[in-house]
N, C-alpha and C positions, 0 to 999 in steps of 0.2 A: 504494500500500500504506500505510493508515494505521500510524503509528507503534507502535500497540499491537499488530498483528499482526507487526511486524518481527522477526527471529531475532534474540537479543541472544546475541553471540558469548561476553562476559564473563559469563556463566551458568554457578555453578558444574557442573553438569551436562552442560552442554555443555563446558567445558576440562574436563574428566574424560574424555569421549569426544568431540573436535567431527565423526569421520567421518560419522556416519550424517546429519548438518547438512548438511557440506558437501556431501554427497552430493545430496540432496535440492536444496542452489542448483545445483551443474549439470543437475540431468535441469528445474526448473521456472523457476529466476532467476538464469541464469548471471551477471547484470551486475545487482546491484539494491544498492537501502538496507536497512541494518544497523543494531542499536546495537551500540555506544554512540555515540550521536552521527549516526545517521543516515550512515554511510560507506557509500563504492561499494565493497563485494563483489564482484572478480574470481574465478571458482572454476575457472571450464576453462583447461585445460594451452595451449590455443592463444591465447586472449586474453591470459593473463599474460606469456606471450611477446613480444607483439605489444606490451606495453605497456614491459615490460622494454626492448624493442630498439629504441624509438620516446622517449628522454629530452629531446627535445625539444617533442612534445604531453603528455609526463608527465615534469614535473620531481619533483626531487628535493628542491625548495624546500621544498617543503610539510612535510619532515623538519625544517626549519630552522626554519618557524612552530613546528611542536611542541616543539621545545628551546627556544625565545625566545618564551615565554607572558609577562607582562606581571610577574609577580610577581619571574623572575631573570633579571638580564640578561649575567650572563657565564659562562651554562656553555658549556663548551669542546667539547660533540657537535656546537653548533651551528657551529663553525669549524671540523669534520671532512670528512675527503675524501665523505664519507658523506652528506652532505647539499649537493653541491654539484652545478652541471650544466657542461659545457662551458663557455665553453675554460677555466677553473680549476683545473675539475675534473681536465681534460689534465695540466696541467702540475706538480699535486699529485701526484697519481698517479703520474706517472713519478719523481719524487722518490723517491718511498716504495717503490718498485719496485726502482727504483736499490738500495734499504738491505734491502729486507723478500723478496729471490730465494731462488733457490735456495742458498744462503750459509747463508742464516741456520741452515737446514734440517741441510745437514751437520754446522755447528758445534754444533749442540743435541741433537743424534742422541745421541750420548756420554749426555748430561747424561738426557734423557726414557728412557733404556734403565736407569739408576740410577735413577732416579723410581721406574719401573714395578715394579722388584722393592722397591722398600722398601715403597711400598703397598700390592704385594700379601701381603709378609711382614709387614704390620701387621693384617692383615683377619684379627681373631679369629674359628678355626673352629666351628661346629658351635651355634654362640648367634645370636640376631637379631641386626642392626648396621642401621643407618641407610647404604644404598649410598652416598646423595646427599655424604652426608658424611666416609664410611668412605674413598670409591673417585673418585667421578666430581668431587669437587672438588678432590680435592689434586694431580689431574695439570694441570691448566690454568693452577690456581694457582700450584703450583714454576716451570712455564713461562714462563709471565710476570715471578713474581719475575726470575726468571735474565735473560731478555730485556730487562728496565728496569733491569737491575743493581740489584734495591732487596733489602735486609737482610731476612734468614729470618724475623727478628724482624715484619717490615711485611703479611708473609705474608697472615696472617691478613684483616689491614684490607681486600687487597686484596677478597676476597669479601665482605667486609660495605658497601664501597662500590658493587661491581658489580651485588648482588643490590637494594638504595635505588637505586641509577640504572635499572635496571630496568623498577621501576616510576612515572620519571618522566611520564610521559606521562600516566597515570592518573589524575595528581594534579588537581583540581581546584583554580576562582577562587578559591573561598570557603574552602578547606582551611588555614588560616592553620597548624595544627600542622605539617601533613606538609610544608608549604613550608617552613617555618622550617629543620626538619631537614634538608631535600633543600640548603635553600643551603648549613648549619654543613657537611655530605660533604661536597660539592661543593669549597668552598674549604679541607678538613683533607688532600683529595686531591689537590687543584694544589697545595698548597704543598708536602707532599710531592714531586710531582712536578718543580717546580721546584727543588726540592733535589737529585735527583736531574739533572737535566741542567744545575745549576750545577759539579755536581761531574764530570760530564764533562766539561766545558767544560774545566776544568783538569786534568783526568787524563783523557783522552780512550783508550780499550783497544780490543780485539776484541769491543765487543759493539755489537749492536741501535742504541741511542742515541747512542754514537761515531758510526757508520755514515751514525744520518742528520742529524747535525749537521757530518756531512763531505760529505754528499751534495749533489750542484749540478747542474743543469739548465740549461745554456744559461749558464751564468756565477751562476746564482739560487738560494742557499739557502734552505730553510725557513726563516721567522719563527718568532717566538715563539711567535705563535697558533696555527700551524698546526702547530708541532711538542707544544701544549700537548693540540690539537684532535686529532691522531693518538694520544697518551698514551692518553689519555679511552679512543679507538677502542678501541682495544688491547683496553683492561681490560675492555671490555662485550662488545667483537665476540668479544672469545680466550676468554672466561672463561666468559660464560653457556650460548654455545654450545655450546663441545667440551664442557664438564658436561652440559648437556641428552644431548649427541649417546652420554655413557658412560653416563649414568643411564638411555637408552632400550635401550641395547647390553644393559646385566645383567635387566634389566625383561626383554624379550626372549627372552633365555636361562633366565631362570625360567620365563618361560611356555611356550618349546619345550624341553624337557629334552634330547629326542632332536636338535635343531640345535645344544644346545651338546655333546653326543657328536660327534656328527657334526666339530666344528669344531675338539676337542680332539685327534681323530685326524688330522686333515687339516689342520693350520697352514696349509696355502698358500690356504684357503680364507677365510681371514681378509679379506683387501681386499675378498672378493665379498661378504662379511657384512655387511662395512660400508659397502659401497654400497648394498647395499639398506636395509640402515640405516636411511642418508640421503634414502631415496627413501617408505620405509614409515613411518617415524617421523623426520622434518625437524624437528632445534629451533628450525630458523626457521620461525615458521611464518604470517609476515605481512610484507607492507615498505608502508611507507607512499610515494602519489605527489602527485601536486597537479595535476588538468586544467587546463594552460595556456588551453585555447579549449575551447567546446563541441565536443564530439566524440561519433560514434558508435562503438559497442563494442557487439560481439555482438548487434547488433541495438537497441541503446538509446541514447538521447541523454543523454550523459554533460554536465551543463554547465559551461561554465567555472566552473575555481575549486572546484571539487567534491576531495575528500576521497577519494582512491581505496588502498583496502585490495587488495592484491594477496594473494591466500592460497595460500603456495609448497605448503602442505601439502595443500591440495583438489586442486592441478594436478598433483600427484604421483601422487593417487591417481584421478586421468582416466582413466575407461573406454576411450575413444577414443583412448587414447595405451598405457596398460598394461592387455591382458589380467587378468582377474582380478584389479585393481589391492589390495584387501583383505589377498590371500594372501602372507606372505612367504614370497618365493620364492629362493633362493641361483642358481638355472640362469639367473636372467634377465639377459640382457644389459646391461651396465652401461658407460662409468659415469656416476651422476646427477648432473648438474653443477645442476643447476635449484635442486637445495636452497642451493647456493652462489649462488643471483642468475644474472642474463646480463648479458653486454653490458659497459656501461663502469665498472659496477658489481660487477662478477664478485669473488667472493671475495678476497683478497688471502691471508687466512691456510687456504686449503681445503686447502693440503699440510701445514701444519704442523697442520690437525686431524685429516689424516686420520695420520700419522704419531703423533701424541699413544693415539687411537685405538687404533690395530694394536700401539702398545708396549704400550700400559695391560692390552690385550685379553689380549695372549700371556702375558703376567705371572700374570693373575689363569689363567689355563684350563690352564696346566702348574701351579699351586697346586690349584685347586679343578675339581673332578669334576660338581658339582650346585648350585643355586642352590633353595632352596626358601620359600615364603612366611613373613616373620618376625610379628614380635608384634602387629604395628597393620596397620591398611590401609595402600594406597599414597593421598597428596597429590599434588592435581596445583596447580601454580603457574596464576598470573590475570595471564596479561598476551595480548596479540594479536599480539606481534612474534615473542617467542618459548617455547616451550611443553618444560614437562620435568615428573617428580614433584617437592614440593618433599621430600618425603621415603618413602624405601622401603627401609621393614626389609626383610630379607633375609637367610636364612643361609648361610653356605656352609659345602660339605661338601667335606673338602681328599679329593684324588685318592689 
């Protein structure tokens, strides 16, 4: 396929809708080249499986080249459990396990259930509001504040660092502006961060960071790098996410009026809402791997060293796996864990989204009755990891 007939995924028109794309690579080029960059496009629900649960033909390194491009040499994604393969990976992970269980989840409960109604008693009725802003950012964000123990005040920064890391990968050789900027974040966010785990160190409490600078494995603490390289996680993996995953939740409920009736009568139907959610609209909606060897997939020779895009959001919507995969459906059998990754890879924070989630939800739908189109269109953000509006007026109509 020469280059110029290739699907270029970063097409504004295709992030505005990329279904009917990806649709078209499973039924003619389950396994092929993409822009930007010529990447291997996984689109069927069984090969991305197969490559998720196979991290040793498909590392994770290749996430590690994309955070260590030549121009920075110490941003801390690339010291993340995130981009690491066996046995490191092992031993990180159970650390962060150790600190990030079911713990954290209870302790925060209290705090996300306070969240939920402030922001939903903040959502001016019956005028346009910006959701992305109004709603689906400030629950991720308090969350994290609170989890890193950082000042209400720092709040803010957190989202103006997370949305710039972002879109690191995007950043080009030549882009001398946007590198400049992407380092001065980068090092105004570790040093904050290092502030913050100087100051546990010495006042060590009931939170997150205590936790896992008390945390040991086999006799073995985190390092500095690796407790600087989890911070980082945090802030990208907890933030952009659960935002995408609230901004596609109200999207949704504007578009089905009658689901968000349906949902305001029947609270208990909430979890199932947001599985399919997770399954119909995925903010992840790409992970990157790296072909250790030449290998075959779906019928094609993958070569060593190739650049392989796994796309969580085409495997979701796999005909051969979900009936009618298009239609959101509440009856369908759940729950989708694929949008959270497999394998050794698997979510870490997928209960504390889905909890963020269900509180945000119940908040805003005992407040407001109807969701209706506000004053601009909906933005959709440009990136291939992962995919939300960057902005969507919307009005609500209180109950």
């Amino acid at each position: 396929m020469s280059s110029s007939s290739r699907v270029n995924l970063l097409a504004p028109e295709v992030r505005a809708n990329p279904y009917p794309v990806y649709s078209e690579l499973r039924r003619n080029a389950p396994v092929s080249q993409v822009d930007p960059g010529g990447l291997w496009a996984v689109s069927r629900h069984d090969e991305v499986l197969h490559v998720l649960k196979n991290p040793q033909l498909f590392t994770s390194e290749g996430f590690r080249q994309a955070y260590r491009p030549a121009w920075i040499s110490n941003y801390p994604l690339a010291d993340s459990v995130l981009v690491m393969d066996p046995p490191r990976h092992t031993r990180l992970r159970a650390l962060i396990n150790r600190a990030f269980g079911t713990s954290v989840i209870t302790r925060i409960e209290p705090f996300v259930r306070q969240l939920s109604a402030r922001i939903a008693a903040d959502i001016p009725a019956g005028r346009s509001v910006d959701f992305v802003e109004a709603f689906a950012t400030r629950m991720p964000m308090g969350v994290i504040g609170e989890l890193l123990g950082l000042s209400p005040d720092v709040h803010p920064r957190l989202l103006h660092w997370a949305e710039h890391m972002a879109r690191f990968t995007s950043i080009g050789p030549n882009d001398t502006e946007r590198q400049d900027a992407m380092r001065a974040m980068v090092d105004e966010a570790r040093e904050h961060f290092e502030q913050v785990l100087e100051e546990r160190r010495r006042n060590p409490g009931d939170n997150l960071v205590s936790d896992l600078l008390r945390a040991r494995v086999e006799g073995e603490a985190l390092t500095d790098t690796e407790l600087m390289g989890f911070m980082f996680l945090l802030l990208i993996g907890g933030l952009e996410t659960t935002l995408h995953l609230l901004s596609h939740a109200a999207h949704r409920l504007h578009l089905q009026p009658e689901l968000m009736t349906r949902v305001r009568e029947q609270p208990a139907l909430l979890p199932r809402f947001i599985e399919e959610m997770l399954r119909h609209e995925p903010p992840v909606h790409g992970m990157m791997r790296l072909a250790a060897e030449e290998v075959e997939l779906g019928g094609v020779r993958v070569p060593r060293g190739a650049r392989v895009l796994l796309l969580l959001a085409s495997a979701n919507r796999d005909e051969a796996q979900f009936p009618d995969p298009d239609r959101f459906d509440l009856e369908r059998p759940g729950p989708q864990n694929l949008p959270f990754g497999h394998g050794i890879h698997f979510c870490l924070g997928s209960q504390l989204a889905r909890l963020e989630a269900r509180l945000a939800l119940e908040a805003l739908l005992s407040r407001f009755a109807r969701l209706t189109p506000g004053d601009a269109p909906v933005q959709w953000n440009a990136s291939l990891i992962v995919r939300g509006p960057a902005k969507l007026p919307l009005v609500a109509h209180p109950a």
